[in-house]
C-alpha positions as a Markdown table, in Angstrom:
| # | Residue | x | y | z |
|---|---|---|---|---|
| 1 | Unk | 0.0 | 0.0 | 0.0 |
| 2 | Unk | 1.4 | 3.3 | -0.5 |
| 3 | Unk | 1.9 | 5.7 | 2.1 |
| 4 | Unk | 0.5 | 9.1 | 1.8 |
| 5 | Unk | 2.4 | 11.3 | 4.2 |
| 6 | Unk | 0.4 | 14.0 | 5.9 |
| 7 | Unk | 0.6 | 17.6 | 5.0 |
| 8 | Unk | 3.0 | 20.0 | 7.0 |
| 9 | Unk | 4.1 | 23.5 | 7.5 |
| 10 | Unk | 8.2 | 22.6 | 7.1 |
| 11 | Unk | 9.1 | 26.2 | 7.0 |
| 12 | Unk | 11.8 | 26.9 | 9.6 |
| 13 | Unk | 11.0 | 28.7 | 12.7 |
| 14 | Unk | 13.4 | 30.1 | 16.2 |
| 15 | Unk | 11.8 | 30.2 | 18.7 |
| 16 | Unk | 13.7 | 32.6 | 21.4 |
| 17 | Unk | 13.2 | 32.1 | 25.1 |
| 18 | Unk | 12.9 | 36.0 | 27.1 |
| 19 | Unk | 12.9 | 36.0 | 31.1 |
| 20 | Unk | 14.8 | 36.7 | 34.4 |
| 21 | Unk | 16.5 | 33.2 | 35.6 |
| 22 | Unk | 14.4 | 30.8 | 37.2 |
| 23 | Unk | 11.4 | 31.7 | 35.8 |
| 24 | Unk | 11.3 | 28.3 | 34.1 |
| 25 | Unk | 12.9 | 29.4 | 30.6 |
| 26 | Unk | 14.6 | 25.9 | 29.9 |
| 27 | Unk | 11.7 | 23.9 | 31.3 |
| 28 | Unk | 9.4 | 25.6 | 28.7 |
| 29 | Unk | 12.3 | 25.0 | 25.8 |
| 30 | Unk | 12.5 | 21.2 | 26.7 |
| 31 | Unk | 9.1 | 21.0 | 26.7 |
| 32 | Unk | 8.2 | 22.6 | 23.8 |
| 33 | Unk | 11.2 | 20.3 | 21.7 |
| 34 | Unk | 10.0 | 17.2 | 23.1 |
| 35 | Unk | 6.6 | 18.0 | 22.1 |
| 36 | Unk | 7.3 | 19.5 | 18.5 |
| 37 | Unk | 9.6 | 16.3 | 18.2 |
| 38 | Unk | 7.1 | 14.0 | 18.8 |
| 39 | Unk | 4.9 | 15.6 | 16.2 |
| 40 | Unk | 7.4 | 14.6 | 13.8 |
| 41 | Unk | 9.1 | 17.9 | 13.6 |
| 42 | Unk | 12.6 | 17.8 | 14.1 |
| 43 | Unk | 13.8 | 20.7 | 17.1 |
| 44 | Unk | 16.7 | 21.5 | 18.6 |
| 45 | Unk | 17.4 | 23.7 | 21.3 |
| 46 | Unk | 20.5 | 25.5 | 21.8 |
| 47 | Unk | 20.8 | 26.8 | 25.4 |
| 48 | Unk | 23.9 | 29.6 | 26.0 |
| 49 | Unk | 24.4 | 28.8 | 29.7 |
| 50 | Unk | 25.3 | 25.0 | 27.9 |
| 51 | Unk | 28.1 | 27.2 | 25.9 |
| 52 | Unk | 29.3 | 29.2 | 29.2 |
| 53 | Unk | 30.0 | 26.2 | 31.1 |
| 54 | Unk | 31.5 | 24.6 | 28.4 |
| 55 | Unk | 33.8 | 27.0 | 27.1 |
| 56 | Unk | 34.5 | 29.2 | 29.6 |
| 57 | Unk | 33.7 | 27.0 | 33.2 |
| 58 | Unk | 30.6 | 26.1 | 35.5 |
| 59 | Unk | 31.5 | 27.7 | 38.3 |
| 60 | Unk | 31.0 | 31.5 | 37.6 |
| 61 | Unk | 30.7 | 34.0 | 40.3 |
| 62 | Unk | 27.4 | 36.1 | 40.5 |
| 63 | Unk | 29.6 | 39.2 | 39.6 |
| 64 | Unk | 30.5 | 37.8 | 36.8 |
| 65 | Unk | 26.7 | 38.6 | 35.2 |
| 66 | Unk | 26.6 | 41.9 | 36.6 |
| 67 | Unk | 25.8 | 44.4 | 33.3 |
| 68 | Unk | 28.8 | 46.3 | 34.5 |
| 69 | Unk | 30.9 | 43.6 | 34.2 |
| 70 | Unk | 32.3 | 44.8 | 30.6 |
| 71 | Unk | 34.8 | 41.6 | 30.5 |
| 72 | Unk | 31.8 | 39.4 | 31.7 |
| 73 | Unk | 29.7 | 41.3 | 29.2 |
| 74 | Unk | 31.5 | 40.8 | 26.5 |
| 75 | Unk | 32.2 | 37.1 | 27.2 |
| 76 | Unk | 28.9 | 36.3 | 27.5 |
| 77 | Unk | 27.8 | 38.1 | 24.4 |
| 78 | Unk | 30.3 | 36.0 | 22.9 |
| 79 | Unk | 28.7 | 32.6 | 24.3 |
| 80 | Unk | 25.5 | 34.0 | 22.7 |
| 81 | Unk | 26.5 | 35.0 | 19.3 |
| 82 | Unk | 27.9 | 31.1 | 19.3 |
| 83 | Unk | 24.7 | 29.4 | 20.3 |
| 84 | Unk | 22.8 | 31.8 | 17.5 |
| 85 | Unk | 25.5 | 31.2 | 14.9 |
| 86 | Unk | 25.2 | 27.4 | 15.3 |
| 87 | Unk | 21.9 | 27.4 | 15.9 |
| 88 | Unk | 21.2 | 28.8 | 12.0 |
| 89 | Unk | 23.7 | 26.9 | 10.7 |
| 90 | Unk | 21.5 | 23.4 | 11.9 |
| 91 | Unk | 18.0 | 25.0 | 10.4 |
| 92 | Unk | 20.0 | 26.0 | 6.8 |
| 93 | Unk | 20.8 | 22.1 | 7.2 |
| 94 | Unk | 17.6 | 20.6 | 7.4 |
| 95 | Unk | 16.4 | 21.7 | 11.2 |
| 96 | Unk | 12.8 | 22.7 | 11.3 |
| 97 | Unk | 12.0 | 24.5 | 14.7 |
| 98 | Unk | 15.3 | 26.1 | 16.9 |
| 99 | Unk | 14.7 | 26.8 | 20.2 |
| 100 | Unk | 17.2 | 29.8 | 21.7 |
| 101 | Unk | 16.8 | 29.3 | 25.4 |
| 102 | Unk | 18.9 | 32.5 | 26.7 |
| 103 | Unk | 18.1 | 35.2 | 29.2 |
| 104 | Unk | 17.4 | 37.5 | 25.8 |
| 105 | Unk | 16.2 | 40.2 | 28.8 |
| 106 | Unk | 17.2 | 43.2 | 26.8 |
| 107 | Unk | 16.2 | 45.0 | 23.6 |
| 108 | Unk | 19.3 | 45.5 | 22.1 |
| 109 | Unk | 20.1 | 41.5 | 22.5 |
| 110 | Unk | 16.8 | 41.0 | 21.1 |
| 111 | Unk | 17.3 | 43.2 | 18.3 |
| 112 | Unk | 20.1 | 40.8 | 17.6 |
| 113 | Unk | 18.6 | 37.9 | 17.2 |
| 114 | Unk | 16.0 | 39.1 | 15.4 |
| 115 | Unk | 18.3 | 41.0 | 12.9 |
| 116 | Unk | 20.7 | 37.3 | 12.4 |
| 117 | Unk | 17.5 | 35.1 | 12.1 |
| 118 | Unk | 16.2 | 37.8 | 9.2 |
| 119 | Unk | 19.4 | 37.7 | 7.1 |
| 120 | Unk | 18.7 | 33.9 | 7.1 |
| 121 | Unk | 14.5 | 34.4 | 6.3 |
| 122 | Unk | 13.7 | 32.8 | 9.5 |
| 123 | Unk | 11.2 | 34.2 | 11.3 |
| 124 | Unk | 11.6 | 35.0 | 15.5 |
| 125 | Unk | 8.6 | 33.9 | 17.6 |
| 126 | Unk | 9.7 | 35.0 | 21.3 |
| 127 | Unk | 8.6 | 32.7 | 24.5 |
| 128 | Unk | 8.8 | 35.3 | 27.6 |
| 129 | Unk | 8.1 | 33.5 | 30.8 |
| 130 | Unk | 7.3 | 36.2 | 33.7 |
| 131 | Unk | 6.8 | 35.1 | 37.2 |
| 132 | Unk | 6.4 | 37.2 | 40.6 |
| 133 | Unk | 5.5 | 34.5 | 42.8 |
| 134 | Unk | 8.4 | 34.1 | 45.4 |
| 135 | Unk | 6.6 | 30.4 | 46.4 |
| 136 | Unk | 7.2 | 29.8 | 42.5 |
| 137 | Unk | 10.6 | 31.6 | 42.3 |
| 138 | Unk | 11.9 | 30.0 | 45.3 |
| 139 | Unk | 10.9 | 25.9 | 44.2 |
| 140 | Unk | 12.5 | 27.2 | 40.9 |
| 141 | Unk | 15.8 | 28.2 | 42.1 |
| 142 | Unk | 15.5 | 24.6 | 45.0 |
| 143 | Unk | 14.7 | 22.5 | 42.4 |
| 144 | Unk | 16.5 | 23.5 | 39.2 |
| 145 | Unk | 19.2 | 25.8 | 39.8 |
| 146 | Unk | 21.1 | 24.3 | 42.9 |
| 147 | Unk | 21.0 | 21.0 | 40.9 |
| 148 | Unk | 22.8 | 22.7 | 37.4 |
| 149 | Unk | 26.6 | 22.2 | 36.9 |
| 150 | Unk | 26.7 | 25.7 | 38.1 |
| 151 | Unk | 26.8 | 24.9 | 41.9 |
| 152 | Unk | 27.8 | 21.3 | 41.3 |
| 153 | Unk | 29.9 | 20.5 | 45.3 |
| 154 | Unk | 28.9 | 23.9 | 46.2 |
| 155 | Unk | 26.9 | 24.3 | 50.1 |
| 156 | Unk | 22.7 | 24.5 | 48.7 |
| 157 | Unk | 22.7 | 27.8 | 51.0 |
| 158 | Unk | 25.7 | 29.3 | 49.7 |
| 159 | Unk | 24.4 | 29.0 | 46.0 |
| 160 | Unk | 20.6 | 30.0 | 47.1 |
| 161 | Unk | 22.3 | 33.3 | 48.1 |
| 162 | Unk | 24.9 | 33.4 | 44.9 |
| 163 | Unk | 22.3 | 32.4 | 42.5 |
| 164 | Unk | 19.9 | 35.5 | 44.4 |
| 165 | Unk | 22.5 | 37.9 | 43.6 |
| 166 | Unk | 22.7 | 36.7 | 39.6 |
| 167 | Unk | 18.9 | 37.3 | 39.6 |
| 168 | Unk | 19.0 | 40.6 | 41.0 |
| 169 | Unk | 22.3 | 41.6 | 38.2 |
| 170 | Unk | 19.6 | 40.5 | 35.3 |
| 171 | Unk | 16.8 | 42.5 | 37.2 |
| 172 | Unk | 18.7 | 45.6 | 37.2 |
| 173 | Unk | 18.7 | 45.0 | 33.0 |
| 174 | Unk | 15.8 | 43.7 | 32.3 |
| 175 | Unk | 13.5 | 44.8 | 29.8 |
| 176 | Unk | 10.0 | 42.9 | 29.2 |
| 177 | Unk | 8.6 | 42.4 | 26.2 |
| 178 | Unk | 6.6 | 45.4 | 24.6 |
| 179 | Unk | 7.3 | 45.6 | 21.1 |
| 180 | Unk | 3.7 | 45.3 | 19.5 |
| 181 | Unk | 5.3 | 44.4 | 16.1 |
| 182 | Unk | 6.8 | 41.5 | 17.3 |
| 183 | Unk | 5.7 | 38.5 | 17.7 |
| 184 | Unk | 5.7 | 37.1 | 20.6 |
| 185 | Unk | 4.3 | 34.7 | 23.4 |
| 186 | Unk | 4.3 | 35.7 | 26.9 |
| 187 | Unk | 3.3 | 33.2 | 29.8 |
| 188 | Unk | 2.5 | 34.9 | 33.5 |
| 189 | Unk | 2.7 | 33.0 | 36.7 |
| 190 | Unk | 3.3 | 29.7 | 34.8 |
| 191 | Unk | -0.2 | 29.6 | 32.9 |
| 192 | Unk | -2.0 | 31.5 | 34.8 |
| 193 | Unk | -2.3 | 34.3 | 32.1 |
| 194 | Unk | -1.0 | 33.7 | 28.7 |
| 195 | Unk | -0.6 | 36.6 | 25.4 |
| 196 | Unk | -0.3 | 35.9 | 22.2 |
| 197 | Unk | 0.8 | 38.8 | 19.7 |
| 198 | Unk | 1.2 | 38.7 | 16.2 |
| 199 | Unk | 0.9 | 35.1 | 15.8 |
| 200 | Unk | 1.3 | 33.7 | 12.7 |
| 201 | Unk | 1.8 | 30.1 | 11.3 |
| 202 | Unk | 0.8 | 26.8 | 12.0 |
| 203 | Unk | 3.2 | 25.8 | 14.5 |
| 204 | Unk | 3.3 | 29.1 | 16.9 |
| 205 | Unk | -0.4 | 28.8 | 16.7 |
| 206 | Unk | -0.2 | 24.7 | 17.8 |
| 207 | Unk | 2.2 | 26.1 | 20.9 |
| 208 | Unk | -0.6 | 28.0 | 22.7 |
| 209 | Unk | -2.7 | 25.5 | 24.3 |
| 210 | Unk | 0.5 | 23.4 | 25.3 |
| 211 | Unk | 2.0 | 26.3 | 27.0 |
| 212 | Unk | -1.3 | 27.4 | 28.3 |
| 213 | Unk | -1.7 | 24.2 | 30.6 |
| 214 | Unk | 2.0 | 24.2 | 31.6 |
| 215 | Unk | 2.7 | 23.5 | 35.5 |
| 216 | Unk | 5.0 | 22.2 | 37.7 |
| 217 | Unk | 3.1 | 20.3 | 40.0 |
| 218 | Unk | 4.6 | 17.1 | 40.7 |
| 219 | Unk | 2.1 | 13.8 | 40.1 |
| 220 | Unk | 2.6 | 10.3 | 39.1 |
| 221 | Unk | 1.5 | 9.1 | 35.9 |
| 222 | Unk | 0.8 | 5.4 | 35.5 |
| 223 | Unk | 1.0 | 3.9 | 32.0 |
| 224 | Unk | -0.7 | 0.5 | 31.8 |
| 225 | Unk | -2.0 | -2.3 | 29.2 |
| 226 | Unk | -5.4 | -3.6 | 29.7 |
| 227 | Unk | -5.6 | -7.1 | 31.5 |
| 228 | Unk | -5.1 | -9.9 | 29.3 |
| 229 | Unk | -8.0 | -10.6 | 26.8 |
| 230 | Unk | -9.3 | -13.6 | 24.6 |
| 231 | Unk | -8.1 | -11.9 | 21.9 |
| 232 | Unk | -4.1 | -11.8 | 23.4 |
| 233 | Unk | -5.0 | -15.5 | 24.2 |
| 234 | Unk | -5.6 | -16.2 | 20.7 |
| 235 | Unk | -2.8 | -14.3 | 19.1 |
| 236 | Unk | -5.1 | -12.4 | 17.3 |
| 237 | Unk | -5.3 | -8.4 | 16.1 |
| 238 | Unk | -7.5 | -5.1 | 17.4 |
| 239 | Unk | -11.3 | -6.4 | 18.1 |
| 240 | Unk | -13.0 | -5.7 | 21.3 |
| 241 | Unk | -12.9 | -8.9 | 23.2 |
| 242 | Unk | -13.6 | -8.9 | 26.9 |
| 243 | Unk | -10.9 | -9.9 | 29.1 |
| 244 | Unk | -10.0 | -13.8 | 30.5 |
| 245 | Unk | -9.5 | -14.9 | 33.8 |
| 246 | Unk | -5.8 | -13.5 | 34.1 |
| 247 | Unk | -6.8 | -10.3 | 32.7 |
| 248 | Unk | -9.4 | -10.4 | 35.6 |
| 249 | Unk | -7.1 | -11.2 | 38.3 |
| 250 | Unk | -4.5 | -8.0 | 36.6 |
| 251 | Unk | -7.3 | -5.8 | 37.1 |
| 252 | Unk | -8.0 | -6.6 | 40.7 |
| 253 | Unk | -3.7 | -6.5 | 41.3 |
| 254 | Unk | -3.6 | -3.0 | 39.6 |
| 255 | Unk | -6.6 | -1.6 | 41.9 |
| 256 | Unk | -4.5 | -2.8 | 44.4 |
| 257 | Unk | -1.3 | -1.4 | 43.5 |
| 258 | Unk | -3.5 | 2.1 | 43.1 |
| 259 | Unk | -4.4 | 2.2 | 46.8 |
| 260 | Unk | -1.3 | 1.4 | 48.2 |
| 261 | Unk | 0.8 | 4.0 | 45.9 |
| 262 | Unk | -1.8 | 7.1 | 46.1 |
| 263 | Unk | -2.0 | 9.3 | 49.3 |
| 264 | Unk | -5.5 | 9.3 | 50.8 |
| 265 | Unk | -6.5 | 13.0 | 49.7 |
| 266 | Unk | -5.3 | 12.2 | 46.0 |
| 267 | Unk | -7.8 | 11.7 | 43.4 |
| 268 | Unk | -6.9 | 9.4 | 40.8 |
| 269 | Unk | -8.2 | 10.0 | 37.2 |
| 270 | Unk | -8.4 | 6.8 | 35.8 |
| 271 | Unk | -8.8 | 7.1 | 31.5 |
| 272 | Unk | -9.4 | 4.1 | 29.1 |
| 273 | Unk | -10.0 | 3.9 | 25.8 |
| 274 | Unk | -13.7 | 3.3 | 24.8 |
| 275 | Unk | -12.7 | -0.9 | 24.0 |
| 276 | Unk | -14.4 | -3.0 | 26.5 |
| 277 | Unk | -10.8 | -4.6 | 27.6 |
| 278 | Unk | -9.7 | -1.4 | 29.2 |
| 279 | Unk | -12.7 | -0.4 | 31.0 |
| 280 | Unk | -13.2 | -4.4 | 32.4 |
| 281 | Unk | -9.5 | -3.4 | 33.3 |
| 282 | Unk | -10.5 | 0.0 | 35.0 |
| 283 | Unk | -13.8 | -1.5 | 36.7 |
| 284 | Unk | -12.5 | -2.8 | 40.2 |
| 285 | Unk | -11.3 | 0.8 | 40.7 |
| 286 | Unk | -14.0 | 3.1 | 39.1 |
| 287 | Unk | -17.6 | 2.3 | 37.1 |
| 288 | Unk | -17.3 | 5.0 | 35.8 |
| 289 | Unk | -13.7 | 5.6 | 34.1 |
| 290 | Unk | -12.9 | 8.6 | 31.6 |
| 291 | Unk | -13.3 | 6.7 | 28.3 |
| 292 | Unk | -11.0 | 8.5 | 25.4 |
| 293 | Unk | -11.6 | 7.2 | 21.8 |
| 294 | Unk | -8.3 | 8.9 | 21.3 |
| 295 | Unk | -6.5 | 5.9 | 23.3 |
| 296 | Unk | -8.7 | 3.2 | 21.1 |
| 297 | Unk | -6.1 | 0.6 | 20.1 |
| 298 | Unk | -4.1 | 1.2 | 16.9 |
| 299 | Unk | -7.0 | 0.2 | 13.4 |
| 300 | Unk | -5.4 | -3.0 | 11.6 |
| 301 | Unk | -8.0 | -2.2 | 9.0 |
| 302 | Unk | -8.5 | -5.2 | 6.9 |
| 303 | Unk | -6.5 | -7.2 | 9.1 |
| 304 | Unk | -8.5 | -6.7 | 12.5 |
| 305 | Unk | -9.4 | -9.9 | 13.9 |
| 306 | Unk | -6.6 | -11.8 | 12.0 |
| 307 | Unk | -3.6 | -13.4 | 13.4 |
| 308 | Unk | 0.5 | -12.1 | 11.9 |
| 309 | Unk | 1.0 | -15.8 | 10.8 |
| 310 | Unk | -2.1 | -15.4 | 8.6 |
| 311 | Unk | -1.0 | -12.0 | 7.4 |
| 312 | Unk | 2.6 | -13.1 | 7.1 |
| 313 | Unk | 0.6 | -16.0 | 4.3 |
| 314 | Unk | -2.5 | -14.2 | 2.9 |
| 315 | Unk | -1.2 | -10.5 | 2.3 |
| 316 | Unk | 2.5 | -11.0 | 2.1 |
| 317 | Unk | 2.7 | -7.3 | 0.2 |
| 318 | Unk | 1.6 | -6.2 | 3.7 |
| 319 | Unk | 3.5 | -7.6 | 6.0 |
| 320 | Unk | 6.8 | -7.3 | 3.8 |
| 321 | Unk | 6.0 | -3.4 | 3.5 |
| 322 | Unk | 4.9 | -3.2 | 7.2 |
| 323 | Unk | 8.5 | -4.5 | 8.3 |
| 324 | Unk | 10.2 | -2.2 | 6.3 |
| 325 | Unk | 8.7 | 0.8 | 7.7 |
| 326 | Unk | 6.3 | 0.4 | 10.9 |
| 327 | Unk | 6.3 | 3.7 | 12.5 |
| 328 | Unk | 4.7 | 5.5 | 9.1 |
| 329 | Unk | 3.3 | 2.4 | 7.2 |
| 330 | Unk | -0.9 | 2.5 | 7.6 |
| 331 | Unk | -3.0 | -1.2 | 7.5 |
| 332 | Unk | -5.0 | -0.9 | 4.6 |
| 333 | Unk | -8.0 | 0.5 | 6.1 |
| 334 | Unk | -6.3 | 1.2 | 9.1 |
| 335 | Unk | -3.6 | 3.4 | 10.7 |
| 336 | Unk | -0.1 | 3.9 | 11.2 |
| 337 | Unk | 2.0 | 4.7 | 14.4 |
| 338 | Unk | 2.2 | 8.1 | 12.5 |
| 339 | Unk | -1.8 | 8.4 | 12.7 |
| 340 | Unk | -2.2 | 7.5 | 16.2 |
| 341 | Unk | 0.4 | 10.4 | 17.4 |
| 342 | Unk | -1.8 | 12.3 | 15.4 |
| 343 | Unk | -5.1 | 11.7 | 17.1 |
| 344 | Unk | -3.6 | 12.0 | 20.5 |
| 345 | Unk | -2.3 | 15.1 | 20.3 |
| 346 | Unk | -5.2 | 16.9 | 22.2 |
| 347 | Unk | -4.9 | 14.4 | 24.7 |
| 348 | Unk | -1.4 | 15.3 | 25.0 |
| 349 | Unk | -2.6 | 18.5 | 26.2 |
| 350 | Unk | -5.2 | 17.1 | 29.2 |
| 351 | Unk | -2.5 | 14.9 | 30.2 |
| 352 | Unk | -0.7 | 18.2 | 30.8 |
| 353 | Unk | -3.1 | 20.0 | 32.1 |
| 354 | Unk | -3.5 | 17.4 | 35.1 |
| 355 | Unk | -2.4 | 18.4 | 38.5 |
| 356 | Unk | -3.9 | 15.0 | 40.4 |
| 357 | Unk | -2.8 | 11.3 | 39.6 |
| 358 | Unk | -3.5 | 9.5 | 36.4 |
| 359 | Unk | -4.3 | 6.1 | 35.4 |
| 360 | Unk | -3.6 | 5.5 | 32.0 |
| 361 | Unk | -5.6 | 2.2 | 30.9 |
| 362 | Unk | -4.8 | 1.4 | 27.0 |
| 363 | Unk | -3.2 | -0.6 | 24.4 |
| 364 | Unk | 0.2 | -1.3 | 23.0 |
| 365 | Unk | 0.9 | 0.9 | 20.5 |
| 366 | Unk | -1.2 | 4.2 | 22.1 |
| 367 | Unk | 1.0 | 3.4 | 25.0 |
| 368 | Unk | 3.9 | 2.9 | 23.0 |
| 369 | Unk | 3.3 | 6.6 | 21.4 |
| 370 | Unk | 2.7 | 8.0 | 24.7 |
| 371 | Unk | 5.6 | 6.6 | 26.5 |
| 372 | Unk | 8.0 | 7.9 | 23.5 |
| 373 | Unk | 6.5 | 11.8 | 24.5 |
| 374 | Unk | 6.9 | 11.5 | 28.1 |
| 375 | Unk | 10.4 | 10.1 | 27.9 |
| 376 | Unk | 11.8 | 12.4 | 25.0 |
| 377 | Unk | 12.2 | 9.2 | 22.2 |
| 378 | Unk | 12.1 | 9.8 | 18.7 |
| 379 | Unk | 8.8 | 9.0 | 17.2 |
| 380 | Unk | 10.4 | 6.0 | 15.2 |
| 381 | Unk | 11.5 | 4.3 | 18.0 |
| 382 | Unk | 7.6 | 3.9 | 19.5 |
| 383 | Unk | 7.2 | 0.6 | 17.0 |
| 384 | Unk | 10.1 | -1.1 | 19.3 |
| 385 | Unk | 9.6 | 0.2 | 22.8 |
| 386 | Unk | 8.5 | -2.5 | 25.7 |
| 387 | Unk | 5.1 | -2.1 | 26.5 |
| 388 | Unk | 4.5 | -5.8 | 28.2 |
| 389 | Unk | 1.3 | -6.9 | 29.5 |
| 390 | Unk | 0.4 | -7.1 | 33.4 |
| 391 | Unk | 3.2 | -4.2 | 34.2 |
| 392 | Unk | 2.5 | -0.4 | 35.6 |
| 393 | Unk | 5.1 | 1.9 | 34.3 |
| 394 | Unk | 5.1 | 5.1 | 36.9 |
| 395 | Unk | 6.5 | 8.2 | 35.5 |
| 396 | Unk | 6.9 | 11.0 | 37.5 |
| 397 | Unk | 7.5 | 14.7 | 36.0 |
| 398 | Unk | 9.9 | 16.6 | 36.8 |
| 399 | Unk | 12.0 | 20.1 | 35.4 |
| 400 | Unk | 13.8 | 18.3 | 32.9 |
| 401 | Unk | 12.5 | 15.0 | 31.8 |
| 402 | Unk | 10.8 | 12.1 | 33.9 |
| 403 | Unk | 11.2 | 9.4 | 36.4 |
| 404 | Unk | 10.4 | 6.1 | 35.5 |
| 405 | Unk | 9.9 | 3.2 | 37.5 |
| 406 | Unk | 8.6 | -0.2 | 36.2 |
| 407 | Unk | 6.3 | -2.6 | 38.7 |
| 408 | Unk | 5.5 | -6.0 | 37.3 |
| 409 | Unk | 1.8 | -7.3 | 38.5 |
| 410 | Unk | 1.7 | -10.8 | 37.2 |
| 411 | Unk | -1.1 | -12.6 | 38.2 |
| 412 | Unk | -0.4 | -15.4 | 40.3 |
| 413 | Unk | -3.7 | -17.6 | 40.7 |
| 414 | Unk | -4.4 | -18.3 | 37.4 |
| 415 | Unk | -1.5 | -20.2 | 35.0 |
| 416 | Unk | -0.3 | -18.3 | 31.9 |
| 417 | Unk | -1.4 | -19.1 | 28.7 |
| 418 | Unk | 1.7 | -19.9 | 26.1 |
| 419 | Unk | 0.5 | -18.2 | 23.2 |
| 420 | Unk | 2.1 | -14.6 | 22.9 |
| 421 | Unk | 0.2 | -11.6 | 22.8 |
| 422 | Unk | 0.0 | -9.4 | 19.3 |
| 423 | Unk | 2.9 | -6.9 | 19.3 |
| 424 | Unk | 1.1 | -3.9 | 16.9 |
């Protein structure tokens, strides 16, 4: 079958962070790459404080950023004019989106980028993250900053009051964003309030509502497969068989595990997919689960209900063609891996918006595509990541990636079939 790839906007875009230090600037970059990335468009983010420490040391006194500094100054200008240079040197080879995750808290530096991005037709979109909040200010700097090469062996209370007085050096510079021909994204308070000016294109315009439901509220997500169904007995494809008795017993293990991993005042959102596996899965826990089509199982198409031995026999042209390229080739009648990242996108965005625990209660290949976003993997690699059956994977958020933890529920009453389950 031939493989239609889907339409895209693949002109190049920088994206330029603005903001006072920990206000959450490089937490905002990662997450936009990783997102944008997993969407199939290839991002890159080029962070100066990376270039500082690497070319001219970590450990760099708060005077050192004072504006009247002039040999810091200049150094650091230096540093920045690096990161920019290489920066448009990987979108004139074939990047798509750069991310410039500097400080950029002055005109005259903005000016600068914008000026270097225009002699190479790519158009600025800044990202200014503004935050007054000390509560917010002060996790930020606990969280983030102590734990940077900056103040790597260095006393937490020592750096708290060095990496103060480097705040209050930018503050003394600063100058927000006010240009009202520029465009420009500005986020307040983390999410709170959010301004979009001049926006323009199809990718600035897909940024708002991630960026919108941006926090930092640390919650456990748990990633699961359903409990084992007829279907997995049988070896076969897709359907919507109900579960047998060890997918019965997993779904009374993984209430379990639930109880005894959630605190007492936490309310767990438990989401299925709409496939009566996943909510037999979800039902010693809640009768009433959030049911997402979005997380429905990957569509074989034609070959729903068959078996990959038969496939392998009765439609070699698929299965030859399917080996070749999983990730973007679609059943006939069906989907691709490509498709399904596609149609979870706005669930992307709930899972983001969540502040309480969430129960993820799906199928292989959603999973799959869902795992590769939470832990930063290339979209190609979701075909081949381990998703087994009866297992919780637990990731945690945190400022630059996620935690991961793997805990395997077997059920123990009940003896295993032999037959393997379908790997999508």
């Amino acid at each position: 079958m031939l493989y239609v790839p889907h339409q895209r906007d693949t002109a190049t875009t920088a994206l330029a962070m603005v903001g006072l230090p920990a206000r959450g600037k490089t937490y905002i970059a990662r997450k936009v790459a990783r997102y944008l990335n997993w969407l199939g468009h290839p991002t890159r983010v080029f962070n100066v404080g990376s270039y500082r420490r690497q070319y001219l040391g970590s450990h760099q006194p708060h005077d050192f950023f004072d504006p009247d500094n002039v040999a810091g100054k200049a150094a650091l200008l230096e540093m920045a004019s690096s990161a920019l240079d290489d920066m448009l040197s990987w979108l004139d080879h074939g990047g798509e989106v750069a991310i410039y995750d500097a400080t950029n808290s002055t005109r005259v530096r903005r000016q600068m980028v914008q000026e270097r991005c225009r002699k190479h037709g790519v158009p600025v979109v800044f990202i200014e993250s503004m935050c007054n909040d000390p509560a917010i200010i002060d996790a930020t700097v606990r969280e983030q900053k102590l734990n940077s090469p900056d103040y790597a062996d260095v006393d937490p209370d020592t750096a708290a009051l060095d990496f103060r007085a480097r705040i209050a050096h930018y503050e003394r510079a600063y100058e927000p964003l006010d240009d009202p021909d520029s465009s420009y994204i500005k986020i307040i308070d983390v999410g709170r309030q959010v301004v979009l000016n001049r926006i323009r294109g199809y990718l600035p315009a897909r940024l708002a509502p991630l960026l919108i439901n941006l926090h930092i509220t640390r919650r456990p997500i748990w990633l699961t497969r359903h409990g084992e169904s007829n279907f997995n007995v049988l070896g076969l494809l897709g359907g919507d068989s109900e579960l047998s008795p060890r997918g019965e017993e997993y779904a009374k293990n993984l209430a379990a595990f639930v109880h005894s991993q959630a605190p007492r005042e936490a309310n767990v959102d438990v989401w299925t997919s709409t496939l009566k596996r996943t909510i037999q899965t979800a039902a010693p826990l809640t009768r009433k689960p959030r049911a997402w089509r979005a997380l429905d199982e990957i569509d074989a198409g034609i070959c729903d209900g068959m078996t990959y031995p038969q496939i392998k026999e009765q439609m070699p042209e698929v299965h030859t063609a399917r080996t070749a390229d999983k990730f973007r080739y679609r059943y006939p009648r069906g989907e691709s891996y490509e498709d399904v990242i596609q149609r979870l996108d706005p669930l992307i965005i709930q899972l983001e918006r969540q502040e309480s625990p969430v129960l993820v209660i799906a199928h292989q290949a959603v999973l799959r595509a869902l795992y590769a976003y939470m832990m930063d993997k290339p979209p190609h690699e979701c075909p081949s990541l381990p998703i087994p059956l009866h297992t919780v994977i637990q990731l945690t958020p945190n400022a630059y990636g996620c935690e991961e933890r793997r805990f395997r529920l077997d059920p123990i009453l009940i003896e295993p079939h032999h037959s393997q389950p379908p790997a999508p």
